[in-house]
N, C-alpha and C positions, 0 to 999 in steps of 0.2 A: 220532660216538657213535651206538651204535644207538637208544637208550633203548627197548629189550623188556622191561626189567624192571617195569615196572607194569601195575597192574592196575586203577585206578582212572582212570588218564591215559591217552590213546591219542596217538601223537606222531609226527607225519609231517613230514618234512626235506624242503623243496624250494626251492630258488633260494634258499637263505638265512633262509626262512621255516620256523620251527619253528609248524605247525600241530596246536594243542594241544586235545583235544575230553577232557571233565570228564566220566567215567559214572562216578558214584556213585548206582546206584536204591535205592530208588523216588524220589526227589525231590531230587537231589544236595543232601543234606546234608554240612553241613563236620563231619566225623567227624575223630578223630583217628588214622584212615588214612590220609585223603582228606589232611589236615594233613602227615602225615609223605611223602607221597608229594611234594608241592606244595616240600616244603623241600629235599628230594632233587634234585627238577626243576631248583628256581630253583642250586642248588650246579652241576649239571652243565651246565645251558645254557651259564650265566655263563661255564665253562669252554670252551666249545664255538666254535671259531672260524669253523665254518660258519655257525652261524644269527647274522642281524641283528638278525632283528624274531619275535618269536613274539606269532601270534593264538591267542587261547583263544576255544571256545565248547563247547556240551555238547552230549551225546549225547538228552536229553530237550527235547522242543518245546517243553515246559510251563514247564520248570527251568533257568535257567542255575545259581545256587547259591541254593538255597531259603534259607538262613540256618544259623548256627553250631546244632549240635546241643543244644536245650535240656535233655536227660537230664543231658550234660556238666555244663553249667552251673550246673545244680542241686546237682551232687556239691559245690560249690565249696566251700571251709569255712565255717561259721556265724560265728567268730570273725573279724577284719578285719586280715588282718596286714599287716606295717611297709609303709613305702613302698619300691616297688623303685627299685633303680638300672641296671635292667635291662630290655627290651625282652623282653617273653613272645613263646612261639615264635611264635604268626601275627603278630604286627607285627615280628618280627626276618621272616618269609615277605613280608609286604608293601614292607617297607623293602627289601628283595634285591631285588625287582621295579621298584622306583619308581628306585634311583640306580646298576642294574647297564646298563654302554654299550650296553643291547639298546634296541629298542621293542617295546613290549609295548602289546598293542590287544584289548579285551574285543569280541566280539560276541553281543551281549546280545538275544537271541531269544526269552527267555521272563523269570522272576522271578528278580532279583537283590535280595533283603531281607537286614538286620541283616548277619551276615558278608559275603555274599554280596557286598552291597553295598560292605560297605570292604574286599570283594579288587579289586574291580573299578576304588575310586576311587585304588585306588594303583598303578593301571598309568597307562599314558602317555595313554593314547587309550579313549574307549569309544562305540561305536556303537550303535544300537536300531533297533526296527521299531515302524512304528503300528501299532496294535490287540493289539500281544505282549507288548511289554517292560516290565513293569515296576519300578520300583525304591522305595527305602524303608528307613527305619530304625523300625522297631515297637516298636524295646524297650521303650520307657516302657508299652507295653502291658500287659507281664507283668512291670514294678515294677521294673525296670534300666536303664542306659542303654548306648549304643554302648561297646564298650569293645574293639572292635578297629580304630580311627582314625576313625571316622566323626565325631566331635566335634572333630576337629585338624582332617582333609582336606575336609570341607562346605564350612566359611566361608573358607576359600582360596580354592574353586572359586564360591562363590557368594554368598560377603557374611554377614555375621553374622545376616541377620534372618529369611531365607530358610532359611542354616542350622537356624535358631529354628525355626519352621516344620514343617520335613521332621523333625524330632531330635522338638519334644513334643509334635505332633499324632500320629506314629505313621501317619499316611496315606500310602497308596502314592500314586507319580506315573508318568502314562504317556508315554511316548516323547517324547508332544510337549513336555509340562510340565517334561520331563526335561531336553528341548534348552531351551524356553528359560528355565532355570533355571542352567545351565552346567552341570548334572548327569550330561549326557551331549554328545558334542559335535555328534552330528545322528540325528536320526530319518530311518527311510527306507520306502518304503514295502515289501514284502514281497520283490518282487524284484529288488527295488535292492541290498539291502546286502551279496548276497554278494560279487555282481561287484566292489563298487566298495570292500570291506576286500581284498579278495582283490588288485585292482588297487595299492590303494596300499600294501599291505604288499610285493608285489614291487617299487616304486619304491622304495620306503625302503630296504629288502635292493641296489637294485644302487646302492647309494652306497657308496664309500670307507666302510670299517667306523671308523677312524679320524676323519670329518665327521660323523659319526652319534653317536660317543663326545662328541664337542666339543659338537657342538648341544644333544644332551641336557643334560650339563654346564651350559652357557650359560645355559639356561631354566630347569634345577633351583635357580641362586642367585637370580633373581627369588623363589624362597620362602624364604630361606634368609639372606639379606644386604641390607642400606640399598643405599640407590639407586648412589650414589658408588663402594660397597663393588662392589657389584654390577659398576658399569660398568668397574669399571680389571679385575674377572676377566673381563669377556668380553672387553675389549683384547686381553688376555696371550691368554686360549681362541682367538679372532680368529687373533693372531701364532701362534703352533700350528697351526693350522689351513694357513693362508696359506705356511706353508714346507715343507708337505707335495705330494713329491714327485703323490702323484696327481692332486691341487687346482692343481699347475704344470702336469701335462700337460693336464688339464683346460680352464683356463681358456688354453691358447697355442691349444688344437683350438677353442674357440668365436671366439679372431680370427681363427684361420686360415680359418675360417667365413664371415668378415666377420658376427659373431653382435650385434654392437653398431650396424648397419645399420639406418633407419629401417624397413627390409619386414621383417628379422628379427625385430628388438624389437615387433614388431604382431603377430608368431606367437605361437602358445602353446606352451607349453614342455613 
């Protein structure tokens, strides 16, 4: 796929890494362009048998996604209708990213708040920098709360009271607070983080696209299913896995290696 038709995405294919850069100026807000474009992307990726793993970051220093446009949200109706049965477009866009067989990795270089934030906490992987990144749920600010997953995906990632915390304080947190909150999974220092997303997303990209579909799978029922439940699907994902022809040749070139040898098992991999 080329993906030339956007205007707000810029989208570079290589080794399997869809390298995905967000210019929406002055401040990458989540407009409903910026939205329609995002739903577009995640439809064709998904389809897309080249890319493995797509990284996202933005085109502004200052901004990875400033937060959902509050003009939008304003317009919203004054009346409170029925309860839906249905997933609104940005979390039917988050959920496309969280359980489609890619990996998808944030690199968070500037402010990720209120949307921003729960696009970010619904991808697989998200990285920071110290003294840049920040992240954050404000709503309660301006008399709202998270309402595009940030109240669902916090206390997964970080426990209920911490959740608590980040959701009715409304305070930002930086990189480090980030990491050890489980908010983000590491802070880096400035010229650390490009090498080292840039490194491991081509690692992840040169695996069996099929290992990559399974693994994700595997870890996504740890949210999703009881412990037992859980364990007999990763058996079955496991057997899947294990009879695939790549994972055979695979694992005959590591004996044929002698890879199970006391001097090889001390290398790093």
């Amino acid at each position: 796929m080329s993906y030339t038709k956007y205007k707000l995405l810029k989208i570079r294919v290589h080794r399997g890494v869809a390298f995905t850069t967000i210019d929406n100026p002055p401040v990458n807000l989540i407009t409903p362009d910026l939205v329609m474009e995002l739903e577009m992307f995640a439809r064709e990726v998904a389809a897309d048998d080249k890319v493995r793993v797509i990284v996202f970051d933005s085109a502004d220093p200052d901004f990875f996604l400033a937060h959902y446009d509050v003009g939008e949200l304003n317009q919203l109706p004054d009346e409170v209708p029925p309860k839906s049965t249905e997933l609104h477009e940005f979390n039917k866009i988050n959920e496309a990213f969280r359980t489609m067989p890619k990996v998808s990795i944030a690199k968070i270089e500037g402010i990720a708040r209120g949307g921003g934030s729960e696009f970010v906490l619904a991808l697989d992987m998200r990285f920071g920098v110290i003294g840049k990144t920040i992240v954050g749920q404000p709503e309660v600010l301006v008399g709202i709360i998270p309402g595009g997953g940030g109240t669902q995906r916090l206390p997964r990632l970080m426990g209920r009271s911490r959740a608590m915390e980040v959701i009715l304080s409304g305070n930002d947190l930086s990189a480090e607070l980030a990491e050890r909150y489980g908010y983000i999974n590491r802070a880096f220092r400035p010229e650390e983080l490009n090498s080292f997303v840039k490194a491991l997303a081509y690692r992840i990209a040169s695996l069996p696209p099929e290992t990559i579909a399974l693994a994700k799978r595997a870890v996504l029922t740890a949210e999703e299913l009881p412990i037992v439940e859980g364990l007999l699907e990763e058996t079955d994902l496991f057997n899947q896995a294990v009879a695939l022809p790549a994972a055979k040749q695979r694992m005959s070139l590591l004996l044929k290696m002698d890879g199970q040898s006391r001097e090889m098992e001390r290398g790093s991999r």
